[in-house]
C-alpha positions, -999 to 999 in steps of 0.1 A, spaced: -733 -384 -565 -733 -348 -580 -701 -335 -590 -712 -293 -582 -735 -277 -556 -760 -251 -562 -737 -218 -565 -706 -233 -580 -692 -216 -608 -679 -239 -635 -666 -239 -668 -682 -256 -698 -662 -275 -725 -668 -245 -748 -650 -222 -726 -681 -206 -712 -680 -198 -675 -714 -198 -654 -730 -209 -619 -749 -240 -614 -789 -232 -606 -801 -267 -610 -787 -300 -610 -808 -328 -621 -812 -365 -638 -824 -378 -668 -847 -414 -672 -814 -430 -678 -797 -415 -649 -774 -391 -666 -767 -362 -640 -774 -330 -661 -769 -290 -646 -788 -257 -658 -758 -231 -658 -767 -197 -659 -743 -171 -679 -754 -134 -683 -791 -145 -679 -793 -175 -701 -798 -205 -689 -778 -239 -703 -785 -274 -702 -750 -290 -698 -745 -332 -690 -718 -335 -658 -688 -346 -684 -690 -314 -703 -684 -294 -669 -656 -285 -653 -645 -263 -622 -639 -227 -624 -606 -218 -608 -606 -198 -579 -588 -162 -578 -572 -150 -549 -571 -114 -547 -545 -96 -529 -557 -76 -498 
C-alpha cells in the first residue's frame, strides 16, 4: 500500500521539500515516488520520504 497520494507534499531525507506527481513500483516491488521541487523532478524510494508538516496559519 502507498504511503503518499498524488499532491502530498513530503520531505526527502536530504531535507528537500516537494509534492508527490507519481508514485510507482519497481520489478522487485519497491514503491518508488517522482517529487517535484521548483520544476525538477526526483526519483525518491518510499523509505527516503517523509511527511511535510502541516502549518496552520492564524486567521
Amino acid at each position: 500500500m502507498k504511503k503518499f497520494a498524488l499532491g502530498d507534499v513530503v520531505n526527502s531525507d536530504k531535507g528537500r521539500r516537494g509534492v508527490v506527481r507519481a508514485a510507482y513500483r519497481s520489478k522487485e516491488g519497491q514503491q518508488f515516488y517522482a517529487v517535484e521541487k521548483d520544476g525538477a523532478m526526483d526519483y525518491l524510494e518510499e523509505h527516503r520520504l517523509s511527511p511535510a508538516p502541516r502549518v496552520e496559519l492564524a486567521a
